[in-house]
C-alpha positions as MATLAB code, in Angstrom:
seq = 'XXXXXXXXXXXXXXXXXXXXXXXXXXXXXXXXXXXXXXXXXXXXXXXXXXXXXXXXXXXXXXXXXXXXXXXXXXXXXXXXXXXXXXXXXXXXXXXXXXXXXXXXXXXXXXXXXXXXXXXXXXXXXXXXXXXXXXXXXXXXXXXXXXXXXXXXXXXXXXXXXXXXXXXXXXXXXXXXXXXXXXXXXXXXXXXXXXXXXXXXXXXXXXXXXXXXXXXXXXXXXXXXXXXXXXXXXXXXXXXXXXXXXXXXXXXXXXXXXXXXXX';
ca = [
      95.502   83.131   69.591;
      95.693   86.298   71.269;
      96.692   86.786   75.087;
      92.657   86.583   76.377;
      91.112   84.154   73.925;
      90.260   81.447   75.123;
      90.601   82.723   78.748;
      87.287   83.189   80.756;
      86.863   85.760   83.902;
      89.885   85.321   86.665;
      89.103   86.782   90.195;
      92.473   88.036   91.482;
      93.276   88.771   95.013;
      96.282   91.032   96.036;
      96.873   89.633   99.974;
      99.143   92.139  101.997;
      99.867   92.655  105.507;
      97.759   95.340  105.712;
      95.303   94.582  103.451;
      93.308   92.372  101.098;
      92.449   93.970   97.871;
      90.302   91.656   94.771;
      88.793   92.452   90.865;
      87.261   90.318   88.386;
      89.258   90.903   85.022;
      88.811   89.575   81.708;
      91.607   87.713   79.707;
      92.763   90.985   78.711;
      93.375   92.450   81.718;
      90.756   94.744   82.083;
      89.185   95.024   85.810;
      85.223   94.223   85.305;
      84.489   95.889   88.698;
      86.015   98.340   90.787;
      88.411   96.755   93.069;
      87.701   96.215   96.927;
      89.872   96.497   99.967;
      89.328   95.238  103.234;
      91.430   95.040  105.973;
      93.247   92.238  106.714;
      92.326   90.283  109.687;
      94.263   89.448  113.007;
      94.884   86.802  114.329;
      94.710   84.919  111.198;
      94.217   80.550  111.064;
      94.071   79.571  107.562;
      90.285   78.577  107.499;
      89.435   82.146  108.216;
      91.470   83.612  105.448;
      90.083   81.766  103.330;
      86.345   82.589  104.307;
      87.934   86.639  104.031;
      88.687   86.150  100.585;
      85.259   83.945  100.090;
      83.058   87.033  101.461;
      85.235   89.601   99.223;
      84.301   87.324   96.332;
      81.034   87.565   97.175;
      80.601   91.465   95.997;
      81.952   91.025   92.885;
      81.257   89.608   89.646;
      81.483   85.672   89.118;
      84.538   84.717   87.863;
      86.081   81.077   86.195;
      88.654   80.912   88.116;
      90.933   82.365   91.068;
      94.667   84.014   91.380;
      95.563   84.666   94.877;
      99.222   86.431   95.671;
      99.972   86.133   99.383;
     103.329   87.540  101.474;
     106.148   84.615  101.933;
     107.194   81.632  100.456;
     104.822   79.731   98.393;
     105.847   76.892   96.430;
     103.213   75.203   94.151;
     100.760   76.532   96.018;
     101.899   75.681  100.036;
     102.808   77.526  102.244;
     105.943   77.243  103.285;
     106.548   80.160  105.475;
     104.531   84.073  105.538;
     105.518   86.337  107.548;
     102.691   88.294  108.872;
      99.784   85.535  108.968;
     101.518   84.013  111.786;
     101.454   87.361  114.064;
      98.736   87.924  116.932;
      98.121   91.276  115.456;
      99.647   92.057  112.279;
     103.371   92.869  111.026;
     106.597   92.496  113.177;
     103.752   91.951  116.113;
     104.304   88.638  118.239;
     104.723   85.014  116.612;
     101.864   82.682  117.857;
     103.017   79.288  117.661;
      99.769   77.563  116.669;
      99.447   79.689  113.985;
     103.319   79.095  112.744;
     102.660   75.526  112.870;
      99.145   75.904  110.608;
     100.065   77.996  108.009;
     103.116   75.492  108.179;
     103.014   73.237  104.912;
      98.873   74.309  104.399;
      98.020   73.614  100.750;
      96.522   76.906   99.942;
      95.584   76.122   96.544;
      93.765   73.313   96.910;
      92.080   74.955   99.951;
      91.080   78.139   97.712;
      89.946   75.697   94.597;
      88.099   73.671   97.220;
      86.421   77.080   98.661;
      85.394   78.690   95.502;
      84.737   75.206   93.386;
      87.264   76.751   90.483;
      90.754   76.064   89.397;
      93.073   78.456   91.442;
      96.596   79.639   91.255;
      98.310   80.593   94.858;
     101.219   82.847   94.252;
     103.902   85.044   96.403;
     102.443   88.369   95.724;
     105.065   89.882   94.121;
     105.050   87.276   91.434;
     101.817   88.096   90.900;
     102.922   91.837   90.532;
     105.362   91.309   88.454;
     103.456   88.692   85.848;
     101.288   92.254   85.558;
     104.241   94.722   84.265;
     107.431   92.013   83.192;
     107.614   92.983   79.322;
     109.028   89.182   78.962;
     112.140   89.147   77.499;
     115.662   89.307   79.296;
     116.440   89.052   82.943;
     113.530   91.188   84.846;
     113.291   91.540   88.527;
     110.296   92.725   90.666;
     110.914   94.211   93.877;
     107.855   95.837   95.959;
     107.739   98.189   98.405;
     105.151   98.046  101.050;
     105.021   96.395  104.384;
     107.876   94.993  104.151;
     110.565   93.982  100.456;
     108.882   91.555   98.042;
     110.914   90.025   95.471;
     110.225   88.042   92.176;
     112.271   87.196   88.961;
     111.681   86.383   85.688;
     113.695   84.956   83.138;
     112.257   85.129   79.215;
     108.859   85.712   80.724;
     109.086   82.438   82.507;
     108.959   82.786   87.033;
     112.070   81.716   88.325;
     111.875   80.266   91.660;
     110.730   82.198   94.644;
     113.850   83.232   96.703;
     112.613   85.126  100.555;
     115.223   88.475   99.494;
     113.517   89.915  101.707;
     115.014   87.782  104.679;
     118.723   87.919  103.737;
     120.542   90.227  105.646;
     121.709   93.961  104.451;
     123.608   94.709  107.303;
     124.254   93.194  110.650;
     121.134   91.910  112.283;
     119.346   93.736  109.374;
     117.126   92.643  106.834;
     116.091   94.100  103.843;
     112.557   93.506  105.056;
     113.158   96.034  107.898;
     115.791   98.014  106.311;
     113.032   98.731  103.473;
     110.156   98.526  105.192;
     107.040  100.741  106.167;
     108.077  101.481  109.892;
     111.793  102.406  108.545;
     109.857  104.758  105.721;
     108.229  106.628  108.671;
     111.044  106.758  110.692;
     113.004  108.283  107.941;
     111.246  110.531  106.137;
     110.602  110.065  102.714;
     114.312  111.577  101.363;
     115.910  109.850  103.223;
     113.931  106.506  102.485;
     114.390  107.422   98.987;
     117.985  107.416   99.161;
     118.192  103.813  100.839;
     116.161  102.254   98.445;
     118.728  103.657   95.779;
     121.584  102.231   97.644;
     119.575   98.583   97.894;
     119.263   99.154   94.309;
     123.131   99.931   93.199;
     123.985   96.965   95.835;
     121.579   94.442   93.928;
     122.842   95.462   90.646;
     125.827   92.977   90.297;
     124.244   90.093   91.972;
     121.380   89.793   89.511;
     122.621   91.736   86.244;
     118.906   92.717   85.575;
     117.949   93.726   81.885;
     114.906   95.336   83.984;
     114.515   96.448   87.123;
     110.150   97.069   88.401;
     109.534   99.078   91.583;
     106.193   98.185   92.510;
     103.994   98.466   95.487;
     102.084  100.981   97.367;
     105.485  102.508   98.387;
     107.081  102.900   95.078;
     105.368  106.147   94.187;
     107.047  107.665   97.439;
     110.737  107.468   96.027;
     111.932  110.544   95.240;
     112.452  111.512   91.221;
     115.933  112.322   91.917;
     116.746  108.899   93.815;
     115.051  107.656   90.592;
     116.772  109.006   87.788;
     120.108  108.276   89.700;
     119.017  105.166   89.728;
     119.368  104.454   85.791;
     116.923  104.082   82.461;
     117.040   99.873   83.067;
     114.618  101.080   86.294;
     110.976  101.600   86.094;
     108.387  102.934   88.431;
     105.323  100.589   88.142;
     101.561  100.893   89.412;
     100.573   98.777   92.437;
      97.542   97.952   90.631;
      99.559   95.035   88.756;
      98.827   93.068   91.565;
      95.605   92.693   90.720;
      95.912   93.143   87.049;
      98.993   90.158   87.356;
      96.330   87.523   88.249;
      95.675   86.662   84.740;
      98.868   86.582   83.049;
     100.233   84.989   86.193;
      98.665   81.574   84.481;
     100.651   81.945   81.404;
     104.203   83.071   82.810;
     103.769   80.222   85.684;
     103.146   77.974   82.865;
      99.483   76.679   83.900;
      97.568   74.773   81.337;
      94.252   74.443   84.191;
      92.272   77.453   82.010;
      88.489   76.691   82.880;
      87.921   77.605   79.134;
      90.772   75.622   77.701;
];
């Protein structure tokens, strides 16, 4: 059976600090409308994400079923920490507390299956990314470069589990979240941005022994070719649109057997 038989139309949603971006694809992988962008909005409960990615849904096509990829740490489909949804208005803006404690634990799956009446697969959105360009053999980490670092790996095609990289420190008081990040990309100049991300990369090398290395995210295309061909042929320069084009493959590498056509 080939990769889309069997496999009806998947809505997938790319959520980002900035920005939530959704298609309609069929099993293949091949968008069905053009995607749309809107920006994301602040402050953010859960119940009104939701309805954001309800009324995006509502200009596209109809679709069998529903990948969402969201910043932070998801596991099986809760929320156990994001980073930005819990902000008064947007990234590295102020923590409200009633928002930390509602995205706290919030089933996010079974909200978005109860919202759109489909099955529906809530992902970090880098492992969403990644399921999109992973060529599924070997050791292959994702990193993406946007707001902030997202991280995913993938072992034989198969999603390891989510680990916040992002949050670990590169320095002192430091994370690779800010050390990487947008604001630190603007400060810096893309050279010297560049450069950094090379170092993050030769520094990461020996901790995970990748057979691949992806650079994804709107960022990626901003590193420098020289940074990247110092960097080495095991990394590759990918297209943010796999974040949209990951939310049907994400099913298979994740392991889900919940295919509406199945």
């Amino acid at each position: 059976m080939g990769q889309g038989e069997g496999v009806g139309l998947t809505l997938a949603v790319d959520c980002g600090g900035g920005g939530i971006k959704g298609s309609v694809l069929d099993g293949d992988g091949t968008l069905r409308a053009p995607v749309i962008r809107v920006d994301t909005p602040y402050p953010l409960p859960p119940e009104l994400f939701v309805k954001t990615l309800v009324e995006l849904a509502g200009r596209l096509p109809r679709a069998d079923r529903v990948t969402v990829g969201m910043p932070g740490m998801i596991r099986h489909g809760v929320v156990v920490a994001t980073p930005h949804y819990v902000t008064r208005s947007g990234p590295r803006s102020r923590v409200d507390p009633d928002l930390l404690a509602e995205w706290s634990g919030y089933d996010a799956r079974r909200a978005v299956t109860e919202a759109f009446g489909m099955p529906a697969l809530v992902l970090n959105d880098a492992e969403v990314h990644g399921a999109g360009v992973v060529a599924g053999t070997g050791c292959e980490l994702v990193l993406t470069l946007g707001t902030g670092l997202g991280s995913a790996l993938f072992d034989g095609g198969r999603l390891a589990p989510h680990l916040e990289l992002s949050h670990a420190p590169v320095r002192w008081g430091t994370t690779y979240d800010t050390y990487v990040g947008e604001p630190e990309r603007r400060r810096l100049g893309d050279a010297f941005w560049s450069r950094r991300i090379r170092q993050v990369v030769d520094g990461l090398r020996p901790v995970f022994r990748w057979d691949r290395l992806y650079l994804g995210g709107g960022n990626s295309r901003l590193i420098r070719p020289e940074q990247v061909a110092r960097m080495g042929d095991d990394v590759v320069i990918v297209p943010n649109t796999a974040g949209i084009v990951g939310g049907v493959r994400a099913w298979q590498l994740t392991g889900e057997r919940n295919d509406p056509a199945s």
